[in-house]
PDB file of N, CA, C and O in Angstrom:
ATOM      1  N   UNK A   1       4.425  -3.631 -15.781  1.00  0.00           N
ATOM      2  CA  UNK A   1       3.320  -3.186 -14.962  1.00  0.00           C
ATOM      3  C   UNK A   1       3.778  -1.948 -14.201  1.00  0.00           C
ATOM      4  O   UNK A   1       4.952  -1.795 -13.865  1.00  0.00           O
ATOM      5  N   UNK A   2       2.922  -1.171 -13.971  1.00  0.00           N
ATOM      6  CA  UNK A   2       3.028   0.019 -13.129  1.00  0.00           C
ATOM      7  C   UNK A   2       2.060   0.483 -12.133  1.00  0.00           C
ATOM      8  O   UNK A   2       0.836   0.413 -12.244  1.00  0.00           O
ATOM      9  N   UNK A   3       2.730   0.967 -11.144  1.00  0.00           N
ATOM     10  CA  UNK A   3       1.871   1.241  -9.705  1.00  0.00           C
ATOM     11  C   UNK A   3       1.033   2.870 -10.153  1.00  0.00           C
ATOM     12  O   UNK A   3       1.538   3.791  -9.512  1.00  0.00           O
ATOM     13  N   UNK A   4       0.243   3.187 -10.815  1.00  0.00           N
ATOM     14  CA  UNK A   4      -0.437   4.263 -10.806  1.00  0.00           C
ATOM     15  C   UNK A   4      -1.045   5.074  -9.844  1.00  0.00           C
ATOM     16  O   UNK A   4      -0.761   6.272  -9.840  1.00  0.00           O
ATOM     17  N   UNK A   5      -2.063   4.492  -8.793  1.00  0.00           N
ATOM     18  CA  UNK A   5      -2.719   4.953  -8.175  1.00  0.00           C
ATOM     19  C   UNK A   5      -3.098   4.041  -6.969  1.00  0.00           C
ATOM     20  O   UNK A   5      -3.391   2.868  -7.202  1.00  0.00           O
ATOM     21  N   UNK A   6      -3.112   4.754  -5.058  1.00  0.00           N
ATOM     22  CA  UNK A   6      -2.987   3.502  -4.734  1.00  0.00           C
ATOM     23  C   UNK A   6      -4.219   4.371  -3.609  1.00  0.00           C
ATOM     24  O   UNK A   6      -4.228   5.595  -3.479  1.00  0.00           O
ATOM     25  N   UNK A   7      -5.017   3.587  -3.013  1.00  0.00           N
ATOM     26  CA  UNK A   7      -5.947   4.420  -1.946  1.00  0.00           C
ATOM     27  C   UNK A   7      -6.321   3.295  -0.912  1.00  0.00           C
ATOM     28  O   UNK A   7      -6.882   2.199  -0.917  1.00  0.00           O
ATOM     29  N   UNK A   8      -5.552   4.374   0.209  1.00  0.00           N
ATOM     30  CA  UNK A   8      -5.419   3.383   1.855  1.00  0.00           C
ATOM     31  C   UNK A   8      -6.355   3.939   2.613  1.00  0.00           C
ATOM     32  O   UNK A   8      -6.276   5.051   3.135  1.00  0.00           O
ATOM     33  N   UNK A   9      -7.556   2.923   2.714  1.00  0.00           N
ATOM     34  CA  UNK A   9      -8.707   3.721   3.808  1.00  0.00           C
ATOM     35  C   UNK A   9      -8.061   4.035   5.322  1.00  0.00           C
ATOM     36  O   UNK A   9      -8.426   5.009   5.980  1.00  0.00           O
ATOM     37  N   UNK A  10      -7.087   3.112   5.772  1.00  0.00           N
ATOM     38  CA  UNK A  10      -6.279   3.281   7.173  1.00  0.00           C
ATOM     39  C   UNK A  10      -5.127   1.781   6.973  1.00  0.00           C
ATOM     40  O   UNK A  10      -5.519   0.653   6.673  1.00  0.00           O
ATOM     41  N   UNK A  11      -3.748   2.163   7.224  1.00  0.00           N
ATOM     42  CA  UNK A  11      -2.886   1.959   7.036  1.00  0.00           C
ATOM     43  C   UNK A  11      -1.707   2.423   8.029  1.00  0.00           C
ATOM     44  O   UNK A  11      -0.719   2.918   7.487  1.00  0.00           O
ATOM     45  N   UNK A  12      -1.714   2.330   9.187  1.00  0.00           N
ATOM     46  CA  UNK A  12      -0.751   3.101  10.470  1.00  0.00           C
ATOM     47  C   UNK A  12      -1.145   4.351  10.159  1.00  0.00           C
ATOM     48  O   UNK A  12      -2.358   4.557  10.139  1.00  0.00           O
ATOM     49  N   UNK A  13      -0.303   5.357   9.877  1.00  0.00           N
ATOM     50  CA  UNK A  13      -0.489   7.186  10.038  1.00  0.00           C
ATOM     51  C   UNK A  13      -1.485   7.617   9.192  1.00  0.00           C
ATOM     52  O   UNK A  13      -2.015   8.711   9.385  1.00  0.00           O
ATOM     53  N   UNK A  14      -1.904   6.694   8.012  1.00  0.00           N
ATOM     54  CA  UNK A  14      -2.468   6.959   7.125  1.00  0.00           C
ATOM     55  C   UNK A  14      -4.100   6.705   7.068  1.00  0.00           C
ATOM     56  O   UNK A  14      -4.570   5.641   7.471  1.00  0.00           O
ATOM     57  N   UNK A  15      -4.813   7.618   6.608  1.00  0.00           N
ATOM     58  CA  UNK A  15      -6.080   7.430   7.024  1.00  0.00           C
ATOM     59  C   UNK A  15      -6.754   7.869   5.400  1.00  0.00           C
ATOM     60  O   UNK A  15      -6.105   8.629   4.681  1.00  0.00           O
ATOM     61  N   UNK A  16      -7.909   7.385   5.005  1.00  0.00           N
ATOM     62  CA  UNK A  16      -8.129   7.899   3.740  1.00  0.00           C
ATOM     63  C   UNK A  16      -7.621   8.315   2.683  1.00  0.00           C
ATOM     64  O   UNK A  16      -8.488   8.749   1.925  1.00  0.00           O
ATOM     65  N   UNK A  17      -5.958   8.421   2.034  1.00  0.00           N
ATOM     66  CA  UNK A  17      -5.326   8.783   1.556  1.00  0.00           C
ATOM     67  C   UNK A  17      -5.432   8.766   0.002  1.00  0.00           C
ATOM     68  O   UNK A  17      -5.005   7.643  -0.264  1.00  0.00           O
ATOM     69  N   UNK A  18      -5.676   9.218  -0.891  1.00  0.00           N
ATOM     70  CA  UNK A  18      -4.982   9.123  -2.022  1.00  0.00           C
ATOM     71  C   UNK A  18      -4.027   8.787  -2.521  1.00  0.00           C
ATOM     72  O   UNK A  18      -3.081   8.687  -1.739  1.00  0.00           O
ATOM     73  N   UNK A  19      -3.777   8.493  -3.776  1.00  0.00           N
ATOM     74  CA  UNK A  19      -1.997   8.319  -3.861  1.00  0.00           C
ATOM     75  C   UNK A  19      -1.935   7.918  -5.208  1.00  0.00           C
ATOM     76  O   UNK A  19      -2.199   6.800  -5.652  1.00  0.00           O
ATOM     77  N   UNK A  20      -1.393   9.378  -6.110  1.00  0.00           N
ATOM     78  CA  UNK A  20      -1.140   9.368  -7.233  1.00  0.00           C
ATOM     79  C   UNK A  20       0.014   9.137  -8.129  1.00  0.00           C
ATOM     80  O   UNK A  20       0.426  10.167  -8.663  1.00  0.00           O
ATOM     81  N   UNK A  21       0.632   8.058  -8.426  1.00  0.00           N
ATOM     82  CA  UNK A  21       2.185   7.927  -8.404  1.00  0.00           C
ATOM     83  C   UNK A  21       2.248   7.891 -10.322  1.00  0.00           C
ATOM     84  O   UNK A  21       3.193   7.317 -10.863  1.00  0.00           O
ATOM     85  N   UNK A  22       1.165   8.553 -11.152  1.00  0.00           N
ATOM     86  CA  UNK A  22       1.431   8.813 -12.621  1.00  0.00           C
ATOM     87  C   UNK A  22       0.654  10.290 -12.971  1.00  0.00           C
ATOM     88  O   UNK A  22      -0.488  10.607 -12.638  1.00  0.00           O
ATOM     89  N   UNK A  23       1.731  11.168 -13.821  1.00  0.00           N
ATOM     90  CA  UNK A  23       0.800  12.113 -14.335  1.00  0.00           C
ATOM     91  C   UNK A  23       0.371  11.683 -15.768  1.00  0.00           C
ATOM     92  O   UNK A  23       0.307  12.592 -16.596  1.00  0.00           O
ATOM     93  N   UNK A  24       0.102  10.563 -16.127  1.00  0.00           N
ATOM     94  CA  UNK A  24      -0.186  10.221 -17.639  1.00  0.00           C
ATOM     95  C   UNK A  24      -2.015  10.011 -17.190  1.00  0.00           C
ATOM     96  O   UNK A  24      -2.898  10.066 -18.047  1.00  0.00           O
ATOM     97  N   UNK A  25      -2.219   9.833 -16.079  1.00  0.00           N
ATOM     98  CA  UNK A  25      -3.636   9.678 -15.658  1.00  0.00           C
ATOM     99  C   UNK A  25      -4.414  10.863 -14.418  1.00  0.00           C
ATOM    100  O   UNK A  25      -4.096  11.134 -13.260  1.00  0.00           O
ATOM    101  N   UNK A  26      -5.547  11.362 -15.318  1.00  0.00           N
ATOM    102  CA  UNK A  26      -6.162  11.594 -13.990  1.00  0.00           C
ATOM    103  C   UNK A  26      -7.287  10.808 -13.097  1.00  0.00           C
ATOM    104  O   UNK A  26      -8.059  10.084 -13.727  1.00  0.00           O
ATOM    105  N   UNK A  27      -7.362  10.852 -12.387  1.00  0.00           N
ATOM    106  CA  UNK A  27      -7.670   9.244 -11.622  1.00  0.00           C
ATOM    107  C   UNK A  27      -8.607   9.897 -10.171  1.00  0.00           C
ATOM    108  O   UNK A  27      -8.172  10.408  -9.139  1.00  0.00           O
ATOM    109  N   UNK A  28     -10.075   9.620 -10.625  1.00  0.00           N
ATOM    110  CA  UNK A  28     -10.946  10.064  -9.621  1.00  0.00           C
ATOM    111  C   UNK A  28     -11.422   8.847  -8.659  1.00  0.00           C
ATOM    112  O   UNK A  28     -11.524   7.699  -9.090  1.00  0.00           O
ATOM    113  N   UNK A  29     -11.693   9.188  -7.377  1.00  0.00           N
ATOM    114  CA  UNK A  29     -11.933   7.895  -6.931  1.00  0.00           C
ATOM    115  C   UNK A  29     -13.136   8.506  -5.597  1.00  0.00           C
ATOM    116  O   UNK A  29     -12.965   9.478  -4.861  1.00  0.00           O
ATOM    117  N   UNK A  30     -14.502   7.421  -5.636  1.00  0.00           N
ATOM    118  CA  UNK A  30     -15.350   7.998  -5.100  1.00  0.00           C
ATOM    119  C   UNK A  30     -15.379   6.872  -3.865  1.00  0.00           C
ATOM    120  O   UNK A  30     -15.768   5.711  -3.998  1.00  0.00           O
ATOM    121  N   UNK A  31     -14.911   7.441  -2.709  1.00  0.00           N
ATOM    122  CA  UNK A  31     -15.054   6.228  -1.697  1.00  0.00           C
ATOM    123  C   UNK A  31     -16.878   5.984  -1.396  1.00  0.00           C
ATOM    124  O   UNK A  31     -17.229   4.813  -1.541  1.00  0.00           O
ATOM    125  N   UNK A  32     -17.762   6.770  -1.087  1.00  0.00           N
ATOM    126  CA  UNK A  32     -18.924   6.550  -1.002  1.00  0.00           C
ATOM    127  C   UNK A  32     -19.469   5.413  -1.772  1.00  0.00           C
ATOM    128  O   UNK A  32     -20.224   4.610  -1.224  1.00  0.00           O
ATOM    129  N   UNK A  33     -19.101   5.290  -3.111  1.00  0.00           N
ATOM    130  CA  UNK A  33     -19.599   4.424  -3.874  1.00  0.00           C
ATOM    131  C   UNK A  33     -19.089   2.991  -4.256  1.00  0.00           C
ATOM    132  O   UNK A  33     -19.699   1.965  -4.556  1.00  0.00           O
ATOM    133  N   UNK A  34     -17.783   3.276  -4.140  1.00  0.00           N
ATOM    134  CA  UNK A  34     -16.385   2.625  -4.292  1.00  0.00           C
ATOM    135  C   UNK A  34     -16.241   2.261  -6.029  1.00  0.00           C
ATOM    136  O   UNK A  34     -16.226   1.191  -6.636  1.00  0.00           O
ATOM    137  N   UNK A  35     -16.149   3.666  -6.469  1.00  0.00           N
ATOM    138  CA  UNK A  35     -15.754   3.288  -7.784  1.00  0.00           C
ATOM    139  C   UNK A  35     -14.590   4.112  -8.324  1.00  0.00           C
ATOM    140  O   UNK A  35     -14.319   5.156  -7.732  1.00  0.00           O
ATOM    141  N   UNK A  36     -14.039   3.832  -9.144  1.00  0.00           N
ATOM    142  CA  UNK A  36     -12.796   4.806 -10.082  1.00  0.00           C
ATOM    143  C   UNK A  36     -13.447   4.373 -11.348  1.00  0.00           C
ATOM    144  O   UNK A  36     -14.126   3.535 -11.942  1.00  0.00           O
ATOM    145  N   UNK A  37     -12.294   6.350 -11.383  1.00  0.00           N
ATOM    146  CA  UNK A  37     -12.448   6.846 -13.192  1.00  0.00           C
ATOM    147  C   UNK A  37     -10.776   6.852 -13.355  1.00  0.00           C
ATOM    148  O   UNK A  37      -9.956   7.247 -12.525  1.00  0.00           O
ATOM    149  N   UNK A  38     -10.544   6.321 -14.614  1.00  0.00           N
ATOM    150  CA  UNK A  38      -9.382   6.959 -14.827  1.00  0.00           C
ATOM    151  C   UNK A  38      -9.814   7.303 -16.028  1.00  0.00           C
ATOM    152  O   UNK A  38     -10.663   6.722 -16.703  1.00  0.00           O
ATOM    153  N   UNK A  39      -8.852   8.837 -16.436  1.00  0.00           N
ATOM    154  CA  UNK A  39      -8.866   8.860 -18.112  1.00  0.00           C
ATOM    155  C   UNK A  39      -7.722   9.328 -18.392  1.00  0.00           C
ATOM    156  O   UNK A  39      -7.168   9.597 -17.326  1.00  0.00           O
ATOM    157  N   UNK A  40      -6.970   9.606 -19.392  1.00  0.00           N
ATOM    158  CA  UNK A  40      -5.557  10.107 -19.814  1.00  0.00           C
ATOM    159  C   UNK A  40      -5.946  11.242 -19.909  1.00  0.00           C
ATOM    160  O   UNK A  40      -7.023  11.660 -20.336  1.00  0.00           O
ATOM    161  N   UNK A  41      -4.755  11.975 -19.367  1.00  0.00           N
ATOM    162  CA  UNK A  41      -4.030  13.516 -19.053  1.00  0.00           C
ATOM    163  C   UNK A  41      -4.187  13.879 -20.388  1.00  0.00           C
ATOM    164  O   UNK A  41      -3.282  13.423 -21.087  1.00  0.00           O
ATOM    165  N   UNK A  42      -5.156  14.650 -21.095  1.00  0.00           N
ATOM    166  CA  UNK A  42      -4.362  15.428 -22.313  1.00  0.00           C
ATOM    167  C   UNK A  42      -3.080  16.304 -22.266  1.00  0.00           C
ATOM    168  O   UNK A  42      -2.345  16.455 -23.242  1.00  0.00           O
ATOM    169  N   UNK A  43      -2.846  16.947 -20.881  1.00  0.00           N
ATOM    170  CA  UNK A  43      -1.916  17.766 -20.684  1.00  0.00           C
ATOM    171  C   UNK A  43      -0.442  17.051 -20.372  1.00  0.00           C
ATOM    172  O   UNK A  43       0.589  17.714 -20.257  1.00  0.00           O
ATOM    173  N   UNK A  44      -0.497  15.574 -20.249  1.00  0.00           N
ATOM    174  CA  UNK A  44       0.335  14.763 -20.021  1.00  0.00           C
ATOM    175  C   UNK A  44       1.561  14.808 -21.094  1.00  0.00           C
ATOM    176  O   UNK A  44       1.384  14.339 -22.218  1.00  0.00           O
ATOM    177  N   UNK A  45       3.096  15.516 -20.635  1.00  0.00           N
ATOM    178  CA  UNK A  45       4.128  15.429 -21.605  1.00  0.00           C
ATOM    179  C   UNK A  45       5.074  14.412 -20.820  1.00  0.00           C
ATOM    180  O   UNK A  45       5.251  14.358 -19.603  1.00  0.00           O
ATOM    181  N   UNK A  46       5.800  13.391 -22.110  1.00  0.00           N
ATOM    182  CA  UNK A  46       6.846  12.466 -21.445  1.00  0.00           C
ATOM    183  C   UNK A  46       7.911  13.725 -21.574  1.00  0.00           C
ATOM    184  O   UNK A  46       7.639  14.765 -22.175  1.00  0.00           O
ATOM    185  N   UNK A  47       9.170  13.461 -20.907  1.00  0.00           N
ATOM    186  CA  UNK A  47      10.585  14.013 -21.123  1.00  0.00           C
ATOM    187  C   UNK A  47      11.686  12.584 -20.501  1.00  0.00           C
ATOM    188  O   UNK A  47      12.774  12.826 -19.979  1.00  0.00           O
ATOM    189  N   UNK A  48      11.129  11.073 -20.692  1.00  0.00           N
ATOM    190  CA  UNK A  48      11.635  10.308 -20.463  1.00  0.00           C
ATOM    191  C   UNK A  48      12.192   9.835 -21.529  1.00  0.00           C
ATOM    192  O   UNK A  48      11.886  10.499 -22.519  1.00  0.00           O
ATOM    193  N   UNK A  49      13.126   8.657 -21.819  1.00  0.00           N
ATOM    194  CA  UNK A  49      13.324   8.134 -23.485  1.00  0.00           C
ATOM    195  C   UNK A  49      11.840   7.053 -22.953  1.00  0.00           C
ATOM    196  O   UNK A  49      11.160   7.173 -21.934  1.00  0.00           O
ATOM    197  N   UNK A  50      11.722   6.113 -23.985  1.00  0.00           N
ATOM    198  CA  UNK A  50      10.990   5.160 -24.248  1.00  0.00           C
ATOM    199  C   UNK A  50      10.912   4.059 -22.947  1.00  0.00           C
ATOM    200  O   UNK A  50       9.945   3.705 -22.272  1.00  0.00           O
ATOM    201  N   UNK A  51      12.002   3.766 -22.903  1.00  0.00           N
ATOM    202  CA  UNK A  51      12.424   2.908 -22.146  1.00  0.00           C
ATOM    203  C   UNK A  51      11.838   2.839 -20.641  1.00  0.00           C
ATOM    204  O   UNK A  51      11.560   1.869 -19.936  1.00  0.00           O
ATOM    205  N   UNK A  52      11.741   4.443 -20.376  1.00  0.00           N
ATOM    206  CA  UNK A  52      11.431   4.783 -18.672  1.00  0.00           C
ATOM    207  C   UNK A  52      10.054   5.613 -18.907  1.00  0.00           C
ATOM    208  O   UNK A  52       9.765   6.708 -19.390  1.00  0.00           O
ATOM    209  N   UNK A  53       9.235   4.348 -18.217  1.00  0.00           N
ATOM    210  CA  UNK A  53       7.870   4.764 -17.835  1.00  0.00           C
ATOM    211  C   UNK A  53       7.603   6.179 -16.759  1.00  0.00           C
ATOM    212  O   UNK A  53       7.126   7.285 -17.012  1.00  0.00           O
ATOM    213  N   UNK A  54       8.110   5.618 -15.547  1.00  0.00           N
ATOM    214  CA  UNK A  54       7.816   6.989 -14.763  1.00  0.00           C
ATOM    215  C   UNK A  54       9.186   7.217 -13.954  1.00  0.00           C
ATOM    216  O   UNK A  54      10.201   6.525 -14.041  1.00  0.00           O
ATOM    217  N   UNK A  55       8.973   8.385 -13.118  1.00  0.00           N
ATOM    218  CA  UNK A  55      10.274   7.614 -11.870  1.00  0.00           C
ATOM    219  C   UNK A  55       9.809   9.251 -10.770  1.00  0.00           C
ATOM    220  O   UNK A  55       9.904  10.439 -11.077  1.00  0.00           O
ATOM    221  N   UNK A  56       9.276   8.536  -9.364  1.00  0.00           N
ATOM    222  CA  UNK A  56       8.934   9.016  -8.668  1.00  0.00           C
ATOM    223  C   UNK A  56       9.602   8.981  -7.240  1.00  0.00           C
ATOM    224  O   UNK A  56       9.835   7.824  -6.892  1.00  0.00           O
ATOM    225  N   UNK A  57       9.889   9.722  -6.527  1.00  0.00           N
ATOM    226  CA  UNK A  57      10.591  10.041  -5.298  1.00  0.00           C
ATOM    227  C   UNK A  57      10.064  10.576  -4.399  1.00  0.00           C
ATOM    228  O   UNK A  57       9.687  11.748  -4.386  1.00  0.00           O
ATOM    229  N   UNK A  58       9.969   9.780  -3.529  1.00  0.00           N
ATOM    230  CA  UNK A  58       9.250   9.776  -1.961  1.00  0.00           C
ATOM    231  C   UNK A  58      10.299  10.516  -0.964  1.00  0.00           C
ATOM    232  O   UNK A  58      11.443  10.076  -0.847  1.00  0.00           O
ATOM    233  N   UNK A  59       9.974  11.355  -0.442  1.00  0.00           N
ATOM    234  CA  UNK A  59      10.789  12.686  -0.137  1.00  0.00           C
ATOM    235  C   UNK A  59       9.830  13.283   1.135  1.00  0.00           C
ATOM    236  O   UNK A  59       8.611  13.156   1.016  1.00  0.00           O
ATOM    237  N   UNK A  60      10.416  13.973   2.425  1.00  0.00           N
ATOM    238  CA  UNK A  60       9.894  14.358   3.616  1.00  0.00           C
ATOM    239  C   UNK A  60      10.855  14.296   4.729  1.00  0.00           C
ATOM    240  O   UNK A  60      12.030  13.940   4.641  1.00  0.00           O
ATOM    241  N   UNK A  61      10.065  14.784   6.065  1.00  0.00           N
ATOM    242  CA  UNK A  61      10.597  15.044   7.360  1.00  0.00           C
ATOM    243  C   UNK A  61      10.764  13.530   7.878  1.00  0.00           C
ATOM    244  O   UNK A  61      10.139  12.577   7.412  1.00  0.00           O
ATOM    245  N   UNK A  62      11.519  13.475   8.710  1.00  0.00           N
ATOM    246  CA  UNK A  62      11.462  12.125   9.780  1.00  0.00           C
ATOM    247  C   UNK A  62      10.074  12.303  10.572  1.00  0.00           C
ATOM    248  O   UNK A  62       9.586  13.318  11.068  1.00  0.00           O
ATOM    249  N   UNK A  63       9.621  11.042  10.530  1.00  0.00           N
ATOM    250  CA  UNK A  63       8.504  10.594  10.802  1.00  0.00           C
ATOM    251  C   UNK A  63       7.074  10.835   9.896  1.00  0.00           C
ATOM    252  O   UNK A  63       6.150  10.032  10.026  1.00  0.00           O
ATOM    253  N   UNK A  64       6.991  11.698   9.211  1.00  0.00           N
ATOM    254  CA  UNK A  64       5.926  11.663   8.324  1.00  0.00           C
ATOM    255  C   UNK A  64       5.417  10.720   7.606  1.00  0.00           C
ATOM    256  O   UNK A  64       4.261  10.911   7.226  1.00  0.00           O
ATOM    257  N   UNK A  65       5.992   9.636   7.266  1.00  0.00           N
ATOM    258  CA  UNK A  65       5.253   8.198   6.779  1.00  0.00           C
ATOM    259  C   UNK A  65       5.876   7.542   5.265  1.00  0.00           C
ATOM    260  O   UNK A  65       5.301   6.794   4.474  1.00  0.00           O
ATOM    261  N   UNK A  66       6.964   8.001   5.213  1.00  0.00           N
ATOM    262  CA  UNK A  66       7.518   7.774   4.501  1.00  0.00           C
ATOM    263  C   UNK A  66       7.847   6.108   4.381  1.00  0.00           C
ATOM    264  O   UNK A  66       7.746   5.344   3.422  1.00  0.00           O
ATOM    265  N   UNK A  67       8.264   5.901   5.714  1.00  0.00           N
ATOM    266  CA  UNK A  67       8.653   3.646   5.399  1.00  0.00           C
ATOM    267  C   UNK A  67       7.327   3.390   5.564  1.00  0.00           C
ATOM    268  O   UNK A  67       7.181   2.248   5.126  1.00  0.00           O
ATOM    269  N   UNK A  68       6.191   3.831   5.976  1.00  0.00           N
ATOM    270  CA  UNK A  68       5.139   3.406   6.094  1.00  0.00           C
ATOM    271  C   UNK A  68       4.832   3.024   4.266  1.00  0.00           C
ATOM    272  O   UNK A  68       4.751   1.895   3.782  1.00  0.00           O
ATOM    273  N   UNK A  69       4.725   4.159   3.634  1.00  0.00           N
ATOM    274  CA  UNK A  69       3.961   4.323   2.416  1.00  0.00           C
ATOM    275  C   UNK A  69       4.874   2.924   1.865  1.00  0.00           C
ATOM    276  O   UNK A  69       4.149   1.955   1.637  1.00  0.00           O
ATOM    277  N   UNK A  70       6.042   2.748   1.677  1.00  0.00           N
ATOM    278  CA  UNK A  70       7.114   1.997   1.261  1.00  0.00           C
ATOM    279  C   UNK A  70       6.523   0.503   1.596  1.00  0.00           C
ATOM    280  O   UNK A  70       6.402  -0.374   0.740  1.00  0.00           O
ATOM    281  N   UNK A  71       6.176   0.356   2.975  1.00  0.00           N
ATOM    282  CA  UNK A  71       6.007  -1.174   3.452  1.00  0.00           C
ATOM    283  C   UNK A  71       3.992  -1.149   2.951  1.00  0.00           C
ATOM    284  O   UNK A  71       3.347  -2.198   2.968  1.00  0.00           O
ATOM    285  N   UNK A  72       3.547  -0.210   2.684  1.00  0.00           N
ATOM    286  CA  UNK A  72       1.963  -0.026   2.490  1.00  0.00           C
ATOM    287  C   UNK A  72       1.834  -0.993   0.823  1.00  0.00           C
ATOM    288  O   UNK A  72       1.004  -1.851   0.522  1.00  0.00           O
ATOM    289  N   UNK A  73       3.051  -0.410  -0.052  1.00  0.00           N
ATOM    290  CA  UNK A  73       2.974  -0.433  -1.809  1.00  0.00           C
ATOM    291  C   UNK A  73       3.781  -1.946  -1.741  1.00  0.00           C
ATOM    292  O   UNK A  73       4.138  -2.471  -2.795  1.00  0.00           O
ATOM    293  N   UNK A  74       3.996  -2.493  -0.645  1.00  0.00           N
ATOM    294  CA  UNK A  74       4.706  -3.977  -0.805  1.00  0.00           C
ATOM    295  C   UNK A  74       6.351  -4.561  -0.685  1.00  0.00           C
ATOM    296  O   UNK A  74       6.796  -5.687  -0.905  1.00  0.00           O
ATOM    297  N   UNK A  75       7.138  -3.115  -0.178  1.00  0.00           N
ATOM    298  CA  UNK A  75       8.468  -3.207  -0.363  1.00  0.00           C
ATOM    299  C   UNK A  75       8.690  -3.318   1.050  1.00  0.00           C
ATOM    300  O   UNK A  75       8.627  -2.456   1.927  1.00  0.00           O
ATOM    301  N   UNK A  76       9.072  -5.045   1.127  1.00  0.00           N
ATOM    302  CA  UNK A  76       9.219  -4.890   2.828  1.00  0.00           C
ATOM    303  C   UNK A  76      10.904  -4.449   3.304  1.00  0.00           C
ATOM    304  O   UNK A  76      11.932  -4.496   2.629  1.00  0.00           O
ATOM    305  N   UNK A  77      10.748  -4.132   4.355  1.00  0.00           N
ATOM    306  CA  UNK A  77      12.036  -3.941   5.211  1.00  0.00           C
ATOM    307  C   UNK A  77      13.319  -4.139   4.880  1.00  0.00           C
ATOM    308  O   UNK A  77      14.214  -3.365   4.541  1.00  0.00           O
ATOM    309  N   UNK A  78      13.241  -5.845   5.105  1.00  0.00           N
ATOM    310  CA  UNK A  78      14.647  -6.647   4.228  1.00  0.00           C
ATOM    311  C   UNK A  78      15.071  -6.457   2.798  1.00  0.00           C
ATOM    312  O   UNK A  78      16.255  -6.443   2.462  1.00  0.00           O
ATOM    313  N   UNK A  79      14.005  -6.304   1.919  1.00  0.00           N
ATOM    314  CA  UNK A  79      14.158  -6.365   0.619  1.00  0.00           C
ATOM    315  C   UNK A  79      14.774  -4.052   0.599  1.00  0.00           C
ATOM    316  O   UNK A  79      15.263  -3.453  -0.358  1.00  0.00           O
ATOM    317  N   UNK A  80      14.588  -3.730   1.379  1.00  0.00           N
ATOM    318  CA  UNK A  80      15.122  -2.219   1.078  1.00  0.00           C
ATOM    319  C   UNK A  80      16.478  -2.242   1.707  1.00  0.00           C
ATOM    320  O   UNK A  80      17.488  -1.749   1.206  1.00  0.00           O
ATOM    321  N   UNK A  81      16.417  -2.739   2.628  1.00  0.00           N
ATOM    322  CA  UNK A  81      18.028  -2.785   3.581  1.00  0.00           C
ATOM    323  C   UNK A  81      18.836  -3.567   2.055  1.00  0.00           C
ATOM    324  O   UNK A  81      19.649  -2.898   1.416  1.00  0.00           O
ATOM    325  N   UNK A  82      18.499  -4.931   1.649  1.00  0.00           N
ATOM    326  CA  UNK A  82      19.506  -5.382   0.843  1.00  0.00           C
ATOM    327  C   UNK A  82      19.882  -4.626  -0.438  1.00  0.00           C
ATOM    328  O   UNK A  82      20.947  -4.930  -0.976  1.00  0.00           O
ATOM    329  N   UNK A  83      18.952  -3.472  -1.092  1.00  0.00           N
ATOM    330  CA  UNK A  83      18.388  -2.343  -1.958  1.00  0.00           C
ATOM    331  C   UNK A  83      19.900  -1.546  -1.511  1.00  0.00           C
ATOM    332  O   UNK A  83      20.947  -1.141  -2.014  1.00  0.00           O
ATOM    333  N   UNK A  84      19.440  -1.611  -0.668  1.00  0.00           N
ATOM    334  CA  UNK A  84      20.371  -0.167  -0.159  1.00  0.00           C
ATOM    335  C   UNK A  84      22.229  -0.842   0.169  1.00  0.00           C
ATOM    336  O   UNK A  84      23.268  -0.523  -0.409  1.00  0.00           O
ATOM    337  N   UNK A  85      22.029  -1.726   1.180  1.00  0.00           N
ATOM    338  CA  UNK A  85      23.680  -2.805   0.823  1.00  0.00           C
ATOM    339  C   UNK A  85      24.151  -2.658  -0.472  1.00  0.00           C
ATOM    340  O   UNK A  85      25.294  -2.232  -0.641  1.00  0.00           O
ATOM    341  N   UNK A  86      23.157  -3.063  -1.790  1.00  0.00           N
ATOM    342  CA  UNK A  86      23.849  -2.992  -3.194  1.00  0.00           C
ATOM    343  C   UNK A  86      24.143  -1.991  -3.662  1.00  0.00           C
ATOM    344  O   UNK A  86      24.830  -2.184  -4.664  1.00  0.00           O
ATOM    345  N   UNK A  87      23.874  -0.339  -3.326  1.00  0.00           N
ATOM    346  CA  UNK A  87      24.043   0.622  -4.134  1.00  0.00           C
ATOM    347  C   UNK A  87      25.544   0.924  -3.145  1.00  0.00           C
ATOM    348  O   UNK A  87      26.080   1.905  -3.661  1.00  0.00           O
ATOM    349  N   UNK A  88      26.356   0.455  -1.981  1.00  0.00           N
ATOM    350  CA  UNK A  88      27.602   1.094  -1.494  1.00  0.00           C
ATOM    351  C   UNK A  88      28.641   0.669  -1.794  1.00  0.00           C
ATOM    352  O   UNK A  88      29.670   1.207  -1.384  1.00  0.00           O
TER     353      UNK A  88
END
């Protein structure tokens, strides 16, 4: 399974947001109505092997919302601290 596309009407810093985490889709989303389109990217090239679907990096200033987005997509606190213990 893969996290494609994620949209937070309000979420702490976050207010209406988009959030596009695949370029294999373009992915319209009409809050007025509350519906989505997705359709595949014709312009969409892999340069992954098979194996690796996507791989995306959440990147910014201190404080911009970065652990927010992190604890928003389901990755709580503890489970990143012990994430991070295993890679030293």
């Amino acid at each position: 399974m893969e996290l494609v596309y994620a949209w937070m009407e309000k979420f702490r810093n976050y207010k209406e947001v988009n959030l596009n985490f695949s370029d294999r889709f373009i992915i319209d989303y009409d809050n007025s109505n509350k519906t989505i389109k997705i359709t595949p990217n014709a312009a969409y090239i892999s340069i992954y092997p098979e194996y690796i679907t996507n791989i995306n990096a959440v990147v910014g200033r201190n404080g911009v919302g970065k652990t927010n987005l992190l604890d928003a997509i389901g990755l709580r606190t503890n489970d990143r601290k012990k994430i991070t213990l295993n890679l030293k």
